[in-house]
SEFIZA-3560 file (N, C-alpha, C; in Angstrom, 3 decimals):
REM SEFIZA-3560
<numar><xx>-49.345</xx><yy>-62.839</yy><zz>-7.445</zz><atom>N</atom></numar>
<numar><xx>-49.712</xx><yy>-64.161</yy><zz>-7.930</zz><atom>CA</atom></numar>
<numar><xx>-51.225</xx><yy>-64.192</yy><zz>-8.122</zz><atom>C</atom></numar>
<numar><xx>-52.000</xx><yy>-64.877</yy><zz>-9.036</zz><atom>N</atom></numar>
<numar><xx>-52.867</xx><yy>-64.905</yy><zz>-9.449</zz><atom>CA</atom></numar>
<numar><xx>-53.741</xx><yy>-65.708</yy><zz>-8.912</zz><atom>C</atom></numar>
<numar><xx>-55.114</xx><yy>-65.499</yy><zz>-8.713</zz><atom>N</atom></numar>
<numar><xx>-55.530</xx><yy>-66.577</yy><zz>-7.856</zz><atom>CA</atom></numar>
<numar><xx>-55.862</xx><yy>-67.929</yy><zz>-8.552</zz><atom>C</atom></numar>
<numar><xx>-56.429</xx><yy>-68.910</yy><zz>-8.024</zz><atom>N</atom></numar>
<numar><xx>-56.546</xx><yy>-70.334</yy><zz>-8.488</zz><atom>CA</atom></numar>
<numar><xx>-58.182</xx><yy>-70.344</yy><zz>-8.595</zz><atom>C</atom></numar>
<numar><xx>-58.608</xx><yy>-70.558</yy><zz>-9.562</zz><atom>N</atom></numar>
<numar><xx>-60.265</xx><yy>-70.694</yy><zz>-9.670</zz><atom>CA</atom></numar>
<numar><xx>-60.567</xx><yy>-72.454</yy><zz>-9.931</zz><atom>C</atom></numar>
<numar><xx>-61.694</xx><yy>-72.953</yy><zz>-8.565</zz><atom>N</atom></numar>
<numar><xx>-61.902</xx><yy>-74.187</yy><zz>-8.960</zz><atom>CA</atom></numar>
<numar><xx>-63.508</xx><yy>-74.279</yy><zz>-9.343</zz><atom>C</atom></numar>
<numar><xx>-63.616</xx><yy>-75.718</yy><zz>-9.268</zz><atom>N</atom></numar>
<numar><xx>-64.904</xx><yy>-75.522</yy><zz>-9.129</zz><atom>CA</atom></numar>
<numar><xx>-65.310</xx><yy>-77.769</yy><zz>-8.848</zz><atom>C</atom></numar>
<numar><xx>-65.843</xx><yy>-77.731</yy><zz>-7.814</zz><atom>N</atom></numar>
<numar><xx>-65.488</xx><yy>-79.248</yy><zz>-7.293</zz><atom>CA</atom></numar>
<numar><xx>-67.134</xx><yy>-79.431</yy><zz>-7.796</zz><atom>C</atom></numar>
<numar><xx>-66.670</xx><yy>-80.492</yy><zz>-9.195</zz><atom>N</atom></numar>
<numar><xx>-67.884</xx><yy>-81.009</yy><zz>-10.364</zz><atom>CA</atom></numar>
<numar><xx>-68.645</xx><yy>-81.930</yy><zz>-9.173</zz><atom>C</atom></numar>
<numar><xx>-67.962</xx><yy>-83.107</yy><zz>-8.550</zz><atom>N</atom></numar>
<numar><xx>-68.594</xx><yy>-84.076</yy><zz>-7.741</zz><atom>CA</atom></numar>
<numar><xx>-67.285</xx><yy>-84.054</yy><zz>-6.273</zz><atom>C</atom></numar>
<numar><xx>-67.996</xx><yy>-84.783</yy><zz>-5.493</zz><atom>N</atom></numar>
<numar><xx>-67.252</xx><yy>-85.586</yy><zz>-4.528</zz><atom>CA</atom></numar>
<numar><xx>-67.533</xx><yy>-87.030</yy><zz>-4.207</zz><atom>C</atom></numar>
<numar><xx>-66.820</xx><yy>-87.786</yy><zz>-4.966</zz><atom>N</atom></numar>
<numar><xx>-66.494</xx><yy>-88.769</yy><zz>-4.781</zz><atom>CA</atom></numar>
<numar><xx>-66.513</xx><yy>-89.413</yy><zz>-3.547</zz><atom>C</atom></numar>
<numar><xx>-65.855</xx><yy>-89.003</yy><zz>-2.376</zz><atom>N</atom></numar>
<numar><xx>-65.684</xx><yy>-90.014</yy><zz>-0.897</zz><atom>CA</atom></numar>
<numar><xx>-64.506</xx><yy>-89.054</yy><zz>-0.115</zz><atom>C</atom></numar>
<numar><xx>-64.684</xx><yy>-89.378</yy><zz>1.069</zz><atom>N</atom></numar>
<numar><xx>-63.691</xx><yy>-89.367</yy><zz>2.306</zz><atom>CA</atom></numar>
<numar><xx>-62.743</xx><yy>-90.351</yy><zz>2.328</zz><atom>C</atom></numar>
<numar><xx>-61.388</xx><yy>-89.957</yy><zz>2.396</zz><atom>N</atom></numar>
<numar><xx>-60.510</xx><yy>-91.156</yy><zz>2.436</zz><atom>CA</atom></numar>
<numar><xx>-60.137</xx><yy>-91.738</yy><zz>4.095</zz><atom>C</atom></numar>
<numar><xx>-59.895</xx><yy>-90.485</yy><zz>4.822</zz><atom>N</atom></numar>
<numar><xx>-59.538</xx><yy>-90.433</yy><zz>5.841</zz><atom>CA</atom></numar>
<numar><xx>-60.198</xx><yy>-88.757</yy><zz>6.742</zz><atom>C</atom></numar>
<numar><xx>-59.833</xx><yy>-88.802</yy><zz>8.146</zz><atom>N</atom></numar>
<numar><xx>-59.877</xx><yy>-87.421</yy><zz>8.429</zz><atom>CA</atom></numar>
<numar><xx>-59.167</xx><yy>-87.455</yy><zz>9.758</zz><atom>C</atom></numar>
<numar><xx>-58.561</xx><yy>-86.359</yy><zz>9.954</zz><atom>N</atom></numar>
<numar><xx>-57.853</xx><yy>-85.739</yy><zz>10.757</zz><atom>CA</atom></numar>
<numar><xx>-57.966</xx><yy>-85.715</yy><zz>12.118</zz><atom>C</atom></numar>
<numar><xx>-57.289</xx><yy>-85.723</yy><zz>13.276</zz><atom>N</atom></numar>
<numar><xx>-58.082</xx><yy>-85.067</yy><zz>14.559</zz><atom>CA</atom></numar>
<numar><xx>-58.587</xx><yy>-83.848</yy><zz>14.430</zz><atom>C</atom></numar>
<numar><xx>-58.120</xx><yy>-83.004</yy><zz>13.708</zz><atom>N</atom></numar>
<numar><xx>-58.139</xx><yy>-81.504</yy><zz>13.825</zz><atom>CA</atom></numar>
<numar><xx>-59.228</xx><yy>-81.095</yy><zz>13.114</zz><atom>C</atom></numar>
<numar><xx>-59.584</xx><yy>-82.464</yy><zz>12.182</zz><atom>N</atom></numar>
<numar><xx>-61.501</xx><yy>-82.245</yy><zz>11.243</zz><atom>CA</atom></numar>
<numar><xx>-60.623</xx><yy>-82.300</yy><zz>9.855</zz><atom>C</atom></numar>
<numar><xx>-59.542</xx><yy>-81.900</yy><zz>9.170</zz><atom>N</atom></numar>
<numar><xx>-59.395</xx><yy>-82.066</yy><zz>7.671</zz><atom>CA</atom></numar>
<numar><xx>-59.373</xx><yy>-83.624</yy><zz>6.953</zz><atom>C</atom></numar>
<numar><xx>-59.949</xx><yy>-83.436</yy><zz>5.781</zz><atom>N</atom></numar>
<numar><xx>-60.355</xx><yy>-84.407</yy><zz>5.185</zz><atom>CA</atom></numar>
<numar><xx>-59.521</xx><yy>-84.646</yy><zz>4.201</zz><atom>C</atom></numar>
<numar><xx>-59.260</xx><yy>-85.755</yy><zz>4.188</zz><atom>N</atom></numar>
<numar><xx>-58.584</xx><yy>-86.088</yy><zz>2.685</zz><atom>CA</atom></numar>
<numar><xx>-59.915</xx><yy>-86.486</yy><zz>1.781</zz><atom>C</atom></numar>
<numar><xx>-60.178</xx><yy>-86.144</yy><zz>0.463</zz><atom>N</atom></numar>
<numar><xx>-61.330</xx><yy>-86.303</yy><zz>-0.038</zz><atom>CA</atom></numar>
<numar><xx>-60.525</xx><yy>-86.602</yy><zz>-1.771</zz><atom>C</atom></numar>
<numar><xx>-61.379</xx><yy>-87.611</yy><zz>-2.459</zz><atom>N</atom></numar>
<numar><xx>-61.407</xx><yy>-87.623</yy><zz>-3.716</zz><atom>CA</atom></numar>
<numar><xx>-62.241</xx><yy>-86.831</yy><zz>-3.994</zz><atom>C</atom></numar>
<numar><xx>-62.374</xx><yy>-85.805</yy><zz>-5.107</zz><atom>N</atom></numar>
<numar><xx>-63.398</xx><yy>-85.333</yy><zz>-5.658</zz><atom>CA</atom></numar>
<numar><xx>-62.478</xx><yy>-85.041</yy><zz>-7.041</zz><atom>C</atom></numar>
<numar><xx>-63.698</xx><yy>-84.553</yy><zz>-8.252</zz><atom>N</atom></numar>
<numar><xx>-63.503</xx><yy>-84.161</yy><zz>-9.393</zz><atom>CA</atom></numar>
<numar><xx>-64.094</xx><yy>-82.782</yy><zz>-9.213</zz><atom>C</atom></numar>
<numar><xx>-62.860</xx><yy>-82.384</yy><zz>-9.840</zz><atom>N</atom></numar>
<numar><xx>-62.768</xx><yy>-80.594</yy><zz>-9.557</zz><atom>CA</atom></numar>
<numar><xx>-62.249</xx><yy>-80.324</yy><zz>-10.876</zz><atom>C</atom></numar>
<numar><xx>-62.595</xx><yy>-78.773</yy><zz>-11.746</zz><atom>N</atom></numar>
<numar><xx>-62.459</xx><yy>-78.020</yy><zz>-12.949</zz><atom>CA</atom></numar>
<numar><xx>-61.457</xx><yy>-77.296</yy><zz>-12.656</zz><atom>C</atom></numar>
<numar><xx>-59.828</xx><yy>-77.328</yy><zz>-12.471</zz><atom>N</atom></numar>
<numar><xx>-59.060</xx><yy>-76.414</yy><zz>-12.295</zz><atom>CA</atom></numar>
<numar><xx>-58.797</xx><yy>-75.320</yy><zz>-13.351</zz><atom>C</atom></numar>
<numar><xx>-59.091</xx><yy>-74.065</yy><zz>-12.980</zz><atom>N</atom></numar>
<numar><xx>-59.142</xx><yy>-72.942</yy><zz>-13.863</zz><atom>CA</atom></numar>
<numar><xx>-60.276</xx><yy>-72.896</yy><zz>-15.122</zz><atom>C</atom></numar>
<numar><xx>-61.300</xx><yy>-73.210</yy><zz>-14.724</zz><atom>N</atom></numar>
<numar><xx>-62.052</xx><yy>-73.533</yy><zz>-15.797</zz><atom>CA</atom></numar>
<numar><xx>-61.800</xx><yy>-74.577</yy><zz>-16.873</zz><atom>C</atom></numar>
<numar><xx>-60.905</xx><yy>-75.537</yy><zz>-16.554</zz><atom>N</atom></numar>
<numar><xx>-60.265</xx><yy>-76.616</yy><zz>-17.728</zz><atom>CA</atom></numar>
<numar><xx>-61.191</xx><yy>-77.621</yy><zz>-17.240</zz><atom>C</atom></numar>
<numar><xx>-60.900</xx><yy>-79.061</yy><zz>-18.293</zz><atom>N</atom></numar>
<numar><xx>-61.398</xx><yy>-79.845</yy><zz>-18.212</zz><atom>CA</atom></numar>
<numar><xx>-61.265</xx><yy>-80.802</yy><zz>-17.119</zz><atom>C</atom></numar>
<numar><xx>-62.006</xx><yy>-81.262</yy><zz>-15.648</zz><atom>N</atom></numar>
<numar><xx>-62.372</xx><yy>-81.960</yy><zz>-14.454</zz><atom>CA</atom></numar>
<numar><xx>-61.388</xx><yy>-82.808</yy><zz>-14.424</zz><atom>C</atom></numar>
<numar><xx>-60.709</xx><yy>-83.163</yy><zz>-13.393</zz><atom>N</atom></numar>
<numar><xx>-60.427</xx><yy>-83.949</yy><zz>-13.169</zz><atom>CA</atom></numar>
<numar><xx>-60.116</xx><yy>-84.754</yy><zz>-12.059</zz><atom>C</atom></numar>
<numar><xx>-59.503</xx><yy>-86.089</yy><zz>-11.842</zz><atom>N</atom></numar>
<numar><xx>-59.931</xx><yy>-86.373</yy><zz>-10.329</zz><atom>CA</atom></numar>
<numar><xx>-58.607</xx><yy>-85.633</yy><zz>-9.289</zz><atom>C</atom></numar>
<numar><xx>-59.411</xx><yy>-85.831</yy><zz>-8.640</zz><atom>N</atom></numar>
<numar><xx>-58.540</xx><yy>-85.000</yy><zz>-7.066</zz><atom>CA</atom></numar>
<numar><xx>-58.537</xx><yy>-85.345</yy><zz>-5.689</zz><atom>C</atom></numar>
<numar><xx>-57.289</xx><yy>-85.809</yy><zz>-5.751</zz><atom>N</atom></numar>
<numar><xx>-56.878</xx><yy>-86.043</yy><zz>-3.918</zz><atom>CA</atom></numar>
<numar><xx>-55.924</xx><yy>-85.409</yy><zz>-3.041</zz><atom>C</atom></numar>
<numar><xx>-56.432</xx><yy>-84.718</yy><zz>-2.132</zz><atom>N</atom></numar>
<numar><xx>-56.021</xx><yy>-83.858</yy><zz>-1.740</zz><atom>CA</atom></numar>
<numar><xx>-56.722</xx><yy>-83.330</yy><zz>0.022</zz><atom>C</atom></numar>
<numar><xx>-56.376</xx><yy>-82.923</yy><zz>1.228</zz><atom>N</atom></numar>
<numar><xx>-56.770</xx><yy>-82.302</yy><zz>2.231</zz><atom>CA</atom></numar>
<numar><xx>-57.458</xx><yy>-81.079</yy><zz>1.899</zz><atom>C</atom></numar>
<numar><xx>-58.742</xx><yy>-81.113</yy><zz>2.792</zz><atom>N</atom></numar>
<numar><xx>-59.179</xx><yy>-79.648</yy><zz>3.114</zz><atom>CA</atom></numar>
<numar><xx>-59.823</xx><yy>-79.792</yy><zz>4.192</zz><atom>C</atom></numar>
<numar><xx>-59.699</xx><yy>-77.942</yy><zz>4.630</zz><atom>N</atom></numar>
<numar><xx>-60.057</xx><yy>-78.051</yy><zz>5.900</zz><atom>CA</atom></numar>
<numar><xx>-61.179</xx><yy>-77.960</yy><zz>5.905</zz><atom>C</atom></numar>
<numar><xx>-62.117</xx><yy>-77.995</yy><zz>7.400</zz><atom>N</atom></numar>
<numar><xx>-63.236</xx><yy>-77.846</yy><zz>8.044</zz><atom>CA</atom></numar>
<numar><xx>-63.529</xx><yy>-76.614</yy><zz>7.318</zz><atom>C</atom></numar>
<numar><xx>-64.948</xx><yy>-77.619</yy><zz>6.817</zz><atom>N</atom></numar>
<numar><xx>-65.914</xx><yy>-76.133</yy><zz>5.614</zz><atom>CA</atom></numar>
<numar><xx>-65.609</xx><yy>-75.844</yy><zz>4.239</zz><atom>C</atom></numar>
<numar><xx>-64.347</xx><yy>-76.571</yy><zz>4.030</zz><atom>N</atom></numar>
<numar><xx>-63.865</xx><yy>-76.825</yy><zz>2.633</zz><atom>CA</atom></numar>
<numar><xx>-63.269</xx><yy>-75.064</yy><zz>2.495</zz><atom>C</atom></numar>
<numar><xx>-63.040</xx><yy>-74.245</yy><zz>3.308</zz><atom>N</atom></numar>
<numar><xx>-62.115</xx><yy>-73.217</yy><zz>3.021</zz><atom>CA</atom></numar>
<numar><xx>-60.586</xx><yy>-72.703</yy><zz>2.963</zz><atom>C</atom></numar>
<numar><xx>-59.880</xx><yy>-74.044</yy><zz>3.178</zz><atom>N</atom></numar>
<numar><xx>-58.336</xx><yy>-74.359</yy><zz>2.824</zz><atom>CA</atom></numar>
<numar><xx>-58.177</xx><yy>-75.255</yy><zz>2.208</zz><atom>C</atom></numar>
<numar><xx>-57.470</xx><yy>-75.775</yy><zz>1.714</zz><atom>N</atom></numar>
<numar><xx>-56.831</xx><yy>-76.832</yy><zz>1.210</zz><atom>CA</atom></numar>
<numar><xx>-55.247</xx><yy>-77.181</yy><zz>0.905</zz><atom>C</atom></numar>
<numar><xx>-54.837</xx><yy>-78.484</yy><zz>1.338</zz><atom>N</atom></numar>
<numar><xx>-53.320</xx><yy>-78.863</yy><zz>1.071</zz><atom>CA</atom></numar>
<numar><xx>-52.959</xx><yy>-79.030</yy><zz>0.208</zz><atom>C</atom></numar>
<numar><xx>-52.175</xx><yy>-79.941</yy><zz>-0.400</zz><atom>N</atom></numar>
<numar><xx>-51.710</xx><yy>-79.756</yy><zz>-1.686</zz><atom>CA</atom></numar>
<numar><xx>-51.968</xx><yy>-81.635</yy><zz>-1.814</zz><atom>C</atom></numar>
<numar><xx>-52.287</xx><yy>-81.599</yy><zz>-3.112</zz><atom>N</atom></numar>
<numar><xx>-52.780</xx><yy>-83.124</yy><zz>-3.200</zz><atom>CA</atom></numar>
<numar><xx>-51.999</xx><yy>-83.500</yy><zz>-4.586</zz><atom>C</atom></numar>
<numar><xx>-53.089</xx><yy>-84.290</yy><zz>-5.673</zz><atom>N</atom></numar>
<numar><xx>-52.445</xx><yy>-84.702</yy><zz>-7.230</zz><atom>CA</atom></numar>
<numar><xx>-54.250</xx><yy>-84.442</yy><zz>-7.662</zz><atom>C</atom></numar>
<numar><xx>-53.982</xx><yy>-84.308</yy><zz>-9.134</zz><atom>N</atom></numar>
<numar><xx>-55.202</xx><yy>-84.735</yy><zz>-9.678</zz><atom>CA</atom></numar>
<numar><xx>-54.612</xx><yy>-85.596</yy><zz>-11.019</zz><atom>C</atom></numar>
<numar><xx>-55.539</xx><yy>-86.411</yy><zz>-11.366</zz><atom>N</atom></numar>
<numar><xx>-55.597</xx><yy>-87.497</yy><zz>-12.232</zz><atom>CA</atom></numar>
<numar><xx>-56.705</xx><yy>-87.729</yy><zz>-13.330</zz><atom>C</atom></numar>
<numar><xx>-56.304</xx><yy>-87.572</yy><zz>-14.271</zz><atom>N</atom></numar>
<numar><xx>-57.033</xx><yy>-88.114</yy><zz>-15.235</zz><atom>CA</atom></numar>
<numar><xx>-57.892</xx><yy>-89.413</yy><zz>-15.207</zz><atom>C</atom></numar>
<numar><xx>-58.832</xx><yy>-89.598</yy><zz>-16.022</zz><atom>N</atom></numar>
<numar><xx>-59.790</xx><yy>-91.009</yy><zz>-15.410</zz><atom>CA</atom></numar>
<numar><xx>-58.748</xx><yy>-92.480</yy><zz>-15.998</zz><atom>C</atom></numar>
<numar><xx>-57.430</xx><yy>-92.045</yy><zz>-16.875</zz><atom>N</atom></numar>
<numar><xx>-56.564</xx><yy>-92.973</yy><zz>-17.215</zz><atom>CA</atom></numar>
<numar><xx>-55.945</xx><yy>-93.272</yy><zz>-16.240</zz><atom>C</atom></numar>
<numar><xx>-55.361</xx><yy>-91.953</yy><zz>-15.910</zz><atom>N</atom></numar>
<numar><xx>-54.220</xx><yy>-92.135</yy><zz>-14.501</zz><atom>CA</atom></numar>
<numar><xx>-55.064</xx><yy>-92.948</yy><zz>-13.965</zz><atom>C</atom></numar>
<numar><xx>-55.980</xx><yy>-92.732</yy><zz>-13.176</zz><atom>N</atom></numar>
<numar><xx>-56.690</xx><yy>-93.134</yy><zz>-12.281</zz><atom>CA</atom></numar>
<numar><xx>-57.338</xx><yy>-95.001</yy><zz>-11.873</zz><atom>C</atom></numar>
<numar><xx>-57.426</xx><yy>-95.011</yy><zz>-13.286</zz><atom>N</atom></numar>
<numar><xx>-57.186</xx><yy>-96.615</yy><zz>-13.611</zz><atom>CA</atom></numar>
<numar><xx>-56.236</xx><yy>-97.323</yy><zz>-13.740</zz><atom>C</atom></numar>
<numar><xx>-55.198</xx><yy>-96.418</yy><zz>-13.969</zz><atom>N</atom></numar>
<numar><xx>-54.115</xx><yy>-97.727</yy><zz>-14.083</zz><atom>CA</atom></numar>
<numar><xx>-53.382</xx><yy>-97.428</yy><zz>-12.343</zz><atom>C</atom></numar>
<numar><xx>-53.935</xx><yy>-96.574</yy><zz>-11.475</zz><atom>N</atom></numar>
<numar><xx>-53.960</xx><yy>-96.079</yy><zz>-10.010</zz><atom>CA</atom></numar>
<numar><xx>-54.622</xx><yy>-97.849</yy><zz>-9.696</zz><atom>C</atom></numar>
<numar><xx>-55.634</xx><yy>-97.517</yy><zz>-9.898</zz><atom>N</atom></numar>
<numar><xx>-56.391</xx><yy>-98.995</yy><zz>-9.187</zz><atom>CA</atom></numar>
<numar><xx>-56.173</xx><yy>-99.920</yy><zz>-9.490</zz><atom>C</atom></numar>
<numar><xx>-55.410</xx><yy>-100.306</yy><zz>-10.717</zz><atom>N</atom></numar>
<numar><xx>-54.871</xx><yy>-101.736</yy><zz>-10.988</zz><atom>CA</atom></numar>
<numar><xx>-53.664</xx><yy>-101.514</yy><zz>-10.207</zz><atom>C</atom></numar>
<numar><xx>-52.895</xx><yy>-100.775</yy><zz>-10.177</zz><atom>N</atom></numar>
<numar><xx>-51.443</xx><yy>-101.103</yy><zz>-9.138</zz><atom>CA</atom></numar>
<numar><xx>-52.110</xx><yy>-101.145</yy><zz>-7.763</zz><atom>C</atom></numar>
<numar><xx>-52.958</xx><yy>-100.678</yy><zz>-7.145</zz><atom>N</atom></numar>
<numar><xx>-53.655</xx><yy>-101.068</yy><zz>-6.645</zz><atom>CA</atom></numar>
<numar><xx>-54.138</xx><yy>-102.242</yy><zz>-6.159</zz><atom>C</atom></numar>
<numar><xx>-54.917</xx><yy>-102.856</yy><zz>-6.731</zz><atom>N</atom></numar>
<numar><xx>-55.189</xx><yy>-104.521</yy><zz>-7.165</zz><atom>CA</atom></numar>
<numar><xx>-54.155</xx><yy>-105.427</yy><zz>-7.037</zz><atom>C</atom></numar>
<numar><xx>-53.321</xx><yy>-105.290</yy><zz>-7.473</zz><atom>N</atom></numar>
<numar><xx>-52.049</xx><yy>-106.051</yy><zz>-7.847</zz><atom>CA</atom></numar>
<numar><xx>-51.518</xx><yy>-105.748</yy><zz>-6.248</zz><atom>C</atom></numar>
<numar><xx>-51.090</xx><yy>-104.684</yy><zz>-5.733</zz><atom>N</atom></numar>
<numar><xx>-50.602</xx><yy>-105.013</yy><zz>-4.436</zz><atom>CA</atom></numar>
<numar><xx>-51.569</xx><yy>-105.579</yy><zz>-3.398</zz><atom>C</atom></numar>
<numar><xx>-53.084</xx><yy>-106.041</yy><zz>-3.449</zz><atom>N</atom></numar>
<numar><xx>-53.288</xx><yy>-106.574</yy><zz>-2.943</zz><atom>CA</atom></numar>
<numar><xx>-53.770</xx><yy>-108.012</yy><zz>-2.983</zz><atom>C</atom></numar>
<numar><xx>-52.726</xx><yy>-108.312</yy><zz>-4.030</zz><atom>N</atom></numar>
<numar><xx>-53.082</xx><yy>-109.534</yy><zz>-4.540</zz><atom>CA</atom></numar>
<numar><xx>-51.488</xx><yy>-110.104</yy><zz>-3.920</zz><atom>C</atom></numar>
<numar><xx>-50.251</xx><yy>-109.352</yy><zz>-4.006</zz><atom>N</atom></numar>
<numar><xx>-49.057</xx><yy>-110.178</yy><zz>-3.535</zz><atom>CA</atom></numar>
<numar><xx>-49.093</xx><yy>-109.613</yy><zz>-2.361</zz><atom>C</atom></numar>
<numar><xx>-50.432</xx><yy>-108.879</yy><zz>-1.491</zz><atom>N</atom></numar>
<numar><xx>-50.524</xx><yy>-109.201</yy><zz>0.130</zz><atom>CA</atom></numar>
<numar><xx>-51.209</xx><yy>-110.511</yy><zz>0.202</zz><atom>C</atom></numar>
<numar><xx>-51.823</xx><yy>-111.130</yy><zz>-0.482</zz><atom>N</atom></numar>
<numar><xx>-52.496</xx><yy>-112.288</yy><zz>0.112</zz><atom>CA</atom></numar>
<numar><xx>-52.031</xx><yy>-113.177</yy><zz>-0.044</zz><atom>C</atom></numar>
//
């Protein structure tokens, strides 16, 4: 199997983190040299593993935060 080449453009934020130190992190990452996109996903302490997450387009990603919005609008 071939390896996976990234390359993490920005980091965005910490969502959460682990006892054990892994981070769930948004960042925008270049998978395989393609065009960036956003990414959520675990990695470990030092950023030398990682779990398996989604990445999203800046569309996905907006219509992410309006469903978003909207559920916290029929919490209130």
């Amino acid at each position: 199997m071939a390896g996976i080449d990234y390359d993490i453009v920005k980091n965005i934020g910490t969502v959460s983190q682990s006892p054990k130190g892994w981070e769930k992190q948004l960042n925008v990452i270049s998978w395989n040299g393609r065009a960036p996109k956003y990414d959520l996903r675990d990695w470990a302490p030092g950023g030398e593993k990682m779990g398996k997450g989604i990445t999203l387009t800046l569309e996905e990603l907006k219509s992410l935060k309006r469903l978003l919005n909207h559920m916290e609008e029929l919490n209130n």
